[in-house]
Backbone as JSON, one array per atom type, in Angstrom:
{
  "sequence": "XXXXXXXXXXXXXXXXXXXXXXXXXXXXXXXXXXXXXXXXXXXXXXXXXXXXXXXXXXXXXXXXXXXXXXXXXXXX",
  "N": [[-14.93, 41.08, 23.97], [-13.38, 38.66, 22.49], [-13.84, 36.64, 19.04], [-14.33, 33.74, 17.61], [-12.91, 31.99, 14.65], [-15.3, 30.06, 12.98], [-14.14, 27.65, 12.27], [-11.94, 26.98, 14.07], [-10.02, 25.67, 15.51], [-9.46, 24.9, 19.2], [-6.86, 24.55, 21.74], [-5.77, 22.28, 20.17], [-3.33, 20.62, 17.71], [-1.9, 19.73, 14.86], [0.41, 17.57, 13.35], [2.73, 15.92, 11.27], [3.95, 12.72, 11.03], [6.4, 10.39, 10.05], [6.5, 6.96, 9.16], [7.66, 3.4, 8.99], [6.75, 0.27, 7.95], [7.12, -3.21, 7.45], [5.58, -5.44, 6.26], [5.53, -9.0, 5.73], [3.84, -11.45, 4.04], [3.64, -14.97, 4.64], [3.03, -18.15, 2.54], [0.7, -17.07, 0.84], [-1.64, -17.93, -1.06], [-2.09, -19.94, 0.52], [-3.97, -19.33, 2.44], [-6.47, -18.47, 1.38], [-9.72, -18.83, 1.66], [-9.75, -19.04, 4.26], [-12.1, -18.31, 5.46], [-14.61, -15.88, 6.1], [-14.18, -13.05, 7.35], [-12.42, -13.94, 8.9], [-8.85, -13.49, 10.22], [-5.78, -12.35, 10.04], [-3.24, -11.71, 12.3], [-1.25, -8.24, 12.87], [1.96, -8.14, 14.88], [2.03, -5.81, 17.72], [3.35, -2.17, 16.59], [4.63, 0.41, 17.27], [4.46, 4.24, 16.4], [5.18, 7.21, 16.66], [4.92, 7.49, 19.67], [2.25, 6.06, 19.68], [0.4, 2.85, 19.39], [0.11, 0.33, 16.98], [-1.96, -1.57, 14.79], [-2.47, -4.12, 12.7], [-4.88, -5.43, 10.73], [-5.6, -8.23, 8.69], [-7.32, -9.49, 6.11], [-8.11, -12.22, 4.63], [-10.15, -13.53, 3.2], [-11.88, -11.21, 2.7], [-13.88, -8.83, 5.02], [-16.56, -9.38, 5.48], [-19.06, -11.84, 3.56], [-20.28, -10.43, 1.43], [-18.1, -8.97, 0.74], [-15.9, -10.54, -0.25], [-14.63, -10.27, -3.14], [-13.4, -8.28, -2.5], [-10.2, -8.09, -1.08], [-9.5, -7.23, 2.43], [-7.63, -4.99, 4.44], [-7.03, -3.51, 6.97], [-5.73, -1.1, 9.52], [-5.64, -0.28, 12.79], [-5.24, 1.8, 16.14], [-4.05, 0.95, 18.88]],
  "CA": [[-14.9, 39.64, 23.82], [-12.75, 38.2, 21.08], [-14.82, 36.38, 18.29], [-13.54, 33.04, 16.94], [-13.14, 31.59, 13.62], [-16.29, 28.66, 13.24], [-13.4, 26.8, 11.8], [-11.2, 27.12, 14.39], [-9.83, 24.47, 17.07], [-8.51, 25.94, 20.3], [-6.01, 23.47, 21.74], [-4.97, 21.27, 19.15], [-2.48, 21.31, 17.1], [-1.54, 18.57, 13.85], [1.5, 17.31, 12.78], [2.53, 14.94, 10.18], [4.49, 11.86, 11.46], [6.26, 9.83, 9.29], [6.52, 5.82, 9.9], [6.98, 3.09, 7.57], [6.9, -1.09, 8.64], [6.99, -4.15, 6.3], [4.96, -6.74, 6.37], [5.19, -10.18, 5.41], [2.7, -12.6, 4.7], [3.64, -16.05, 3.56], [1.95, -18.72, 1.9], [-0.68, -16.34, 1.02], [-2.6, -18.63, -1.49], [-3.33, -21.3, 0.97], [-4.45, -18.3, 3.85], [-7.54, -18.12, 0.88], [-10.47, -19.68, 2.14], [-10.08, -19.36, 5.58], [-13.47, -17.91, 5.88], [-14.64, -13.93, 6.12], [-14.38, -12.55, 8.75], [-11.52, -14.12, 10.43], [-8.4, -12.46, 9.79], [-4.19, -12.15, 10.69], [-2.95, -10.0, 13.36], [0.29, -8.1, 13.29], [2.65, -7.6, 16.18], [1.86, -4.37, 17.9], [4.55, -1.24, 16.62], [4.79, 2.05, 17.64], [4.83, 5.16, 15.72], [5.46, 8.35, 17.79], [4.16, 7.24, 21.08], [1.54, 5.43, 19.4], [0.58, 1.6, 19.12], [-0.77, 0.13, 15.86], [-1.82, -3.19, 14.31], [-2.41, -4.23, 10.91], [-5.77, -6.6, 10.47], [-5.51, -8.69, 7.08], [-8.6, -10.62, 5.88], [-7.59, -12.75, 3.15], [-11.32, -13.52, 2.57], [-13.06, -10.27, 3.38], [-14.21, -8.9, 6.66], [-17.87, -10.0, 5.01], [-18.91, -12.8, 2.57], [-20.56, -9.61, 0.44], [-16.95, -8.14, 0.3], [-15.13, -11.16, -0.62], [-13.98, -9.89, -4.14], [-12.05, -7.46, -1.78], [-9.5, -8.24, 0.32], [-9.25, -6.11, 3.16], [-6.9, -4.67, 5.3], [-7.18, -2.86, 8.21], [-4.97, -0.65, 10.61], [-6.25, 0.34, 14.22], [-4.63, 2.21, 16.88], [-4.78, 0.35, 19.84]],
  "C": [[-14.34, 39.3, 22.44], [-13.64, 36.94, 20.26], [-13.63, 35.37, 17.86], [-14.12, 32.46, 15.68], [-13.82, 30.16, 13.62], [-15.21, 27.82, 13.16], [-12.09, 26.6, 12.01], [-11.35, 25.91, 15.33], [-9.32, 24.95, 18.07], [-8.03, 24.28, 20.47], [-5.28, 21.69, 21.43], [-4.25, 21.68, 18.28], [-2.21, 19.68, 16.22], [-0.35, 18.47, 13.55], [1.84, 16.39, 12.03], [3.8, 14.27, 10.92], [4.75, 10.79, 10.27], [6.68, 8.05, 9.55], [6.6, 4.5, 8.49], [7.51, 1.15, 9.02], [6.42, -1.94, 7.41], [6.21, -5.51, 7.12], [5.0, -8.13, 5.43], [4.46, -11.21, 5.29], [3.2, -13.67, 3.32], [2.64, -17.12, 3.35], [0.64, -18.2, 1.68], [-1.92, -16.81, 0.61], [-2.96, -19.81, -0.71], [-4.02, -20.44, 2.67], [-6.12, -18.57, 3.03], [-8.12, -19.13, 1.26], [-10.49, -20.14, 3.39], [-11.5, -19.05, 6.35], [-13.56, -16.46, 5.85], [-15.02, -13.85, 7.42], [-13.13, -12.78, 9.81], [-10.35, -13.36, 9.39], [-6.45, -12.75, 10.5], [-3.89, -10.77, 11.52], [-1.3, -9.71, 13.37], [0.9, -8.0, 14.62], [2.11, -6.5, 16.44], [3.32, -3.52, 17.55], [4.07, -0.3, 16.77], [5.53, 3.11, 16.87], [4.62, 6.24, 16.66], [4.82, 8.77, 18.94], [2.77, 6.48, 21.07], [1.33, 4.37, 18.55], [-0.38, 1.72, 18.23], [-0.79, -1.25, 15.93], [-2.68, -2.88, 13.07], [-3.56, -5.94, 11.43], [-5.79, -6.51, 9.26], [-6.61, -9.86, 7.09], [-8.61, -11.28, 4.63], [-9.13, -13.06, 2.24], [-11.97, -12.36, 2.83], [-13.07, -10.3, 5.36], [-16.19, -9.57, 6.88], [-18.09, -10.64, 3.79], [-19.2, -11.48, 1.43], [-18.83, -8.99, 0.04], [-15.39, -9.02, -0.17], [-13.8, -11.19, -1.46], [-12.92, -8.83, -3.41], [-11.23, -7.48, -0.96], [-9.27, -7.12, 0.76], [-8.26, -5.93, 4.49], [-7.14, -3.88, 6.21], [-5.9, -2.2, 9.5], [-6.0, 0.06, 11.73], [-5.13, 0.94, 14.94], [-5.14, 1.37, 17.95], [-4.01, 1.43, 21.34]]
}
């Protein structure tokens, strides 16, 4: 019986994909104060067979995180 390495994966395999997309966001100073939590959605694009989007929260995704605007990418 062959013995595998703990820190092994059997059928997977990684690759590095490279992808780049610009975003625009205008009038950004009057986006502030739309509230936390709500947020801009990008178009969906596709990077090598796989769909993305870009969530932008000009106030936070929570009032505690205000001081930070946050961004967000998902795979959808």
């Amino acid at each position: 019986m062959m013995e595998m390495d703990k820190n092994s994966v059997v059928g997977e395999s990684l690759s590095m994909v490279k992808g780049s997309q610009q975003f625009k966001i205008t009038r950004y100073t009057s986006l502030k104060g739309i509230g936390s939590g709500k947020y801009l959605q990008s178009d969906t694009f596709s990077v090598d067979g796989h769909d993305w989007v870009v969530y932008f929260y000009p106030d936070g995704i929570q009032e505690v995180y205000e001081e930070n605007r946050c961004r967000e990418i998902r795979v959808t």
